[in-house]
C-alpha positions as CSV (number, residue, x, y, z in Angstrom):
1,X,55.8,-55.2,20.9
2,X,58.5,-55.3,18.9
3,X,61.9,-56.7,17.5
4,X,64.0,-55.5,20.2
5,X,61.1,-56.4,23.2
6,X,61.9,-59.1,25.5
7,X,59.2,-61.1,27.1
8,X,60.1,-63.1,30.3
9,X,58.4,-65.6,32.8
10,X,59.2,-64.0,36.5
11,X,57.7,-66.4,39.0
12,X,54.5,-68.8,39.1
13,X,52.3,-66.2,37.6
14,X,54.2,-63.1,36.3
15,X,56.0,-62.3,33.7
16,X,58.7,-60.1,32.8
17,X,58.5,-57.3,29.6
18,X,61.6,-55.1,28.8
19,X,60.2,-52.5,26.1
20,X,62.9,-50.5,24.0
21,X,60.2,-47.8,24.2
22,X,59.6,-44.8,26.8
23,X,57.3,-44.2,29.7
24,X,54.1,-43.3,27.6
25,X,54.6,-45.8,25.0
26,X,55.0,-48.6,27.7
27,X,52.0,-47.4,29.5
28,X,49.8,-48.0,26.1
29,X,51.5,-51.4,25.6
30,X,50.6,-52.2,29.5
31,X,46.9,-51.0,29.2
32,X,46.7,-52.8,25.8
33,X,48.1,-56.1,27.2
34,X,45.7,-55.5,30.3
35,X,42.4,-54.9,28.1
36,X,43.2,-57.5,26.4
37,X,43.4,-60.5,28.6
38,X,40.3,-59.1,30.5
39,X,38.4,-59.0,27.5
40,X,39.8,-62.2,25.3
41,X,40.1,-64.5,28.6
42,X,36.4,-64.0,30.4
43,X,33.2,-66.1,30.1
44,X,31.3,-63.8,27.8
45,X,34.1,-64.2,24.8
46,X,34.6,-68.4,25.6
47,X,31.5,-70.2,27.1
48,X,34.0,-72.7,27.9
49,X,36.0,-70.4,30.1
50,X,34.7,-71.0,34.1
51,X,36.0,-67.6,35.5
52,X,37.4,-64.6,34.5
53,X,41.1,-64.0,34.2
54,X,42.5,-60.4,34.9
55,X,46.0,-59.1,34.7
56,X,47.4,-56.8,37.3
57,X,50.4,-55.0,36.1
58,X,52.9,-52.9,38.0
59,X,55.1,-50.4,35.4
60,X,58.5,-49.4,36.0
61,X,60.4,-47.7,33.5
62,X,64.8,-46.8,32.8
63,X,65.5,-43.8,33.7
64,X,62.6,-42.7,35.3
65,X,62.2,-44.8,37.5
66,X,66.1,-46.3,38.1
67,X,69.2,-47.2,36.2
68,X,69.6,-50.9,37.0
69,X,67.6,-53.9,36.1
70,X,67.6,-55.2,39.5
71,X,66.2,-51.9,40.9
72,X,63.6,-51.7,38.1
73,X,62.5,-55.1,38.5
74,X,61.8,-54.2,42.4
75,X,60.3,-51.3,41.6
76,X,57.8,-52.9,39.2
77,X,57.4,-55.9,41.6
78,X,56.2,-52.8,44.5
79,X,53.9,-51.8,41.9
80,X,52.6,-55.0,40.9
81,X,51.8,-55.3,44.6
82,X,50.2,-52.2,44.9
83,X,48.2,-52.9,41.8
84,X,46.7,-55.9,43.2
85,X,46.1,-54.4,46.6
86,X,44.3,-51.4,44.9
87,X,41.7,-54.2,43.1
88,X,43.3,-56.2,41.0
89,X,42.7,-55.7,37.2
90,X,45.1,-52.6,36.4
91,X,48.2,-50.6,35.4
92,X,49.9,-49.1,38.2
93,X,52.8,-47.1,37.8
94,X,53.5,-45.1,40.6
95,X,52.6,-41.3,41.7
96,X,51.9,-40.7,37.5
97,X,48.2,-40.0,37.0
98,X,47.2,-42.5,34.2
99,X,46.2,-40.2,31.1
100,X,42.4,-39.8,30.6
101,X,42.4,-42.0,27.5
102,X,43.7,-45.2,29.1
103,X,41.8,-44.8,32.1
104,X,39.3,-47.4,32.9
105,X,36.9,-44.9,33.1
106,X,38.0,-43.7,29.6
């Protein structure tokens, strides 16, 4: 993240990040937010933690994806959907393969 990043609450349990960066550098900041929480926020790293806590993210990016916030922020919120629908716990950005490095298998 940096100076010019915005981070936003949108809704109960999601939140909102507008990146001054491009498609590949958001998909490293999604994976790296999503690694994270799964492995900071689970029961091995916190005996005091009772359950697990994943993040499902859904990645839409200017340009690519559309040309308006309102369109991108339905566009991520489709994705976000799918991601959780698809078993929770990763980065889903639409018919772009996920590059070998960031994959979970990876």
């Amino acid at each position: 993240m940096g100076g010019h990043d915005v981070v936003s609450r949108y809704g109960e349990e999601q939140f909102s990040l507008m990146l001054a960066k491009g498609f590949d550098s958001g998909v490293k900041v999604a994976e790296n937010i999503r690694s994270s929480i799964r492995l900071g926020c689970s029961t091995f790293a916190d005996s005091r933690i009772r359950r697990s806590v994943t993040a499902s993210i859904g990645l839409s990016t200017f340009g690519r994806d559309a040309a308006s916030a309102e369109k991108l922020l339905g566009i991520a919120a489709g994705r976000l959907n799918e991601a959780v629908s698809r078993g929770r716990n990763l980065v889903y950005k639409g018919d772009v393969d996920l590059p070998e490095e960031l994959s979970e298998s990876g």
